[in-house]
VMD Tcl script that draws the C-alpha trace (Angstrom):
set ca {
  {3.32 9.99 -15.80}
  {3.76 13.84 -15.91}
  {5.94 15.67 -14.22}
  {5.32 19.78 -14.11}
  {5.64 22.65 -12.09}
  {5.54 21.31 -8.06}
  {3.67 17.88 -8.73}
  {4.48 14.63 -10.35}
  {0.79 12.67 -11.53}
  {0.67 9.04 -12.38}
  {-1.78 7.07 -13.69}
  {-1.98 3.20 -13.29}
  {-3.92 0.84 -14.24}
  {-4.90 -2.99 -13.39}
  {-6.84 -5.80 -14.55}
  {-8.87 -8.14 -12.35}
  {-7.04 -11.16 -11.69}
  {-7.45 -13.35 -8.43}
  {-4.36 -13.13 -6.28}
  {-6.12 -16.25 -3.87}
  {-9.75 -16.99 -2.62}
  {-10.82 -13.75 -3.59}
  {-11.26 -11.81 -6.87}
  {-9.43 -8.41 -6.86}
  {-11.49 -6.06 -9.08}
  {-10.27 -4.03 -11.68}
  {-9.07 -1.18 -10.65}
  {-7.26 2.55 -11.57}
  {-4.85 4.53 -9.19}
  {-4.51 7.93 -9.68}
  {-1.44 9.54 -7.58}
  {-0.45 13.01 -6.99}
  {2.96 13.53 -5.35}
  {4.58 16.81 -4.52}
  {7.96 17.67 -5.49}
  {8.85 19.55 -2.39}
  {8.28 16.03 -0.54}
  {10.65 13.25 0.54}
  {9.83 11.06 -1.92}
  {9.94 7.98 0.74}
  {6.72 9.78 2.27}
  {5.92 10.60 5.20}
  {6.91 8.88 8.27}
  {5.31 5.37 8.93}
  {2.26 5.38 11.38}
  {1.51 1.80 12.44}
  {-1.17 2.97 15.21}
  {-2.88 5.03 12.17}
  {-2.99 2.29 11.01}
  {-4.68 0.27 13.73}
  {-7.11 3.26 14.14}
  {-8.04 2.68 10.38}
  {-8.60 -0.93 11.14}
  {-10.74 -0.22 14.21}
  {-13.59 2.38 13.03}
  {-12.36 3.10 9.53}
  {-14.84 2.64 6.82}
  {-14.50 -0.23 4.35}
  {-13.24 1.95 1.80}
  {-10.88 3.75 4.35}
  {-9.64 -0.30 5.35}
  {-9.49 -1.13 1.24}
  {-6.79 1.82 0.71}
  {-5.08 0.76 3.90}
  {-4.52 -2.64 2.78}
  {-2.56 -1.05 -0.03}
  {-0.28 0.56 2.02}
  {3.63 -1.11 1.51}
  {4.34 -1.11 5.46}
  {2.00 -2.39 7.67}
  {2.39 -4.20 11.19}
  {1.69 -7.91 10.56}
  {-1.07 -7.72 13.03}
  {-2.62 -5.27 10.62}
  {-2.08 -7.39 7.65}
  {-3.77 -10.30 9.70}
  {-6.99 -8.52 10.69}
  {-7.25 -7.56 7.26}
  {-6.87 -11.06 5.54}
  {-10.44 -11.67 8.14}
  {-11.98 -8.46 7.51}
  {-16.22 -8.78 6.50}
  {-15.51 -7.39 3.23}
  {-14.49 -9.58 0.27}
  {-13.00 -6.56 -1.58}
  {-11.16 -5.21 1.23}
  {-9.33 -8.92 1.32}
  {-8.79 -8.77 -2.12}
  {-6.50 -5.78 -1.78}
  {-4.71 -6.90 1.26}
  {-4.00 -10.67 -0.32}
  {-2.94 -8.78 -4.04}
  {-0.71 -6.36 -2.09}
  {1.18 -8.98 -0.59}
  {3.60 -9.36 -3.50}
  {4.03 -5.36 -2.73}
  {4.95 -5.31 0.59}
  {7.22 -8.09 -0.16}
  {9.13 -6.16 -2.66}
  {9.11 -2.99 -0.55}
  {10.40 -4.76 2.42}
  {13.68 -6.66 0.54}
  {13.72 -2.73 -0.91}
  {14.07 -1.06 2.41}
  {16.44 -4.18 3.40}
  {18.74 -3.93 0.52}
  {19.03 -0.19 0.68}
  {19.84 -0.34 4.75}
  {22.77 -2.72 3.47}
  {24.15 -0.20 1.42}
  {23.86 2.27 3.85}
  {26.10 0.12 5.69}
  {29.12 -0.42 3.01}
  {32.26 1.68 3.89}
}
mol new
graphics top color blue
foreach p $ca { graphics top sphere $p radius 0.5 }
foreach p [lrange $ca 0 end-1] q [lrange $ca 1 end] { graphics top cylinder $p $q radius 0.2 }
display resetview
């Protein structure tokens, strides 16, 4: 990770492993944030997301199956989507969007403590 001037870049990296009936390729993520940002992002967009699901490309569907938040209808259409690779990401993000969601659930408790 570096961190200068009004951007933060990260750099990760995974192997190919197979999360369930399909192999996930290996694969690199390359992130740019901006500083000036909330870092929680931008607001969630569930019907984006439908519209993605709809007429996006493959590749446009294989980066939405990475995204932490997604209606479970979403999610569903995804695990039966044509392309093996764009189930691959939705079945390895699962473990993701699990973690996100007890996340946004723990910190919503906290919010709540006197």
């Amino acid at each position: 990770m570096w961190i200068g001037g009004p951007a933060r870049i990260s750099l990760n990296v995974s192997p190919a492993y197979q999360p369930g009936r399909y192999r996930s390729p290996p694969h690199l993520h390359f992130q740019i944030e901006r500083l000036d940002t909330p870092s929680e992002g931008l607001p969630v967009d569930h019907e984006r997301a439908r519209r993605i699901l709809r007429s996006g490309s493959p590749i446009a569907r294989w980066y939405l199956a990475a995204e932490n938040d997604l209606p479970q209808d979403v999610i569903n259409a995804l695990q039966r989507d044509d392309d093996t690779a764009v189930v691959a990401a939705v079945e390895s993000g699962e473990k993701f969007r699990t973690m996100h969601a007890a996340a946004q659930e723990h910190m919503r408790r906290q919010e709540d403590l006197p």
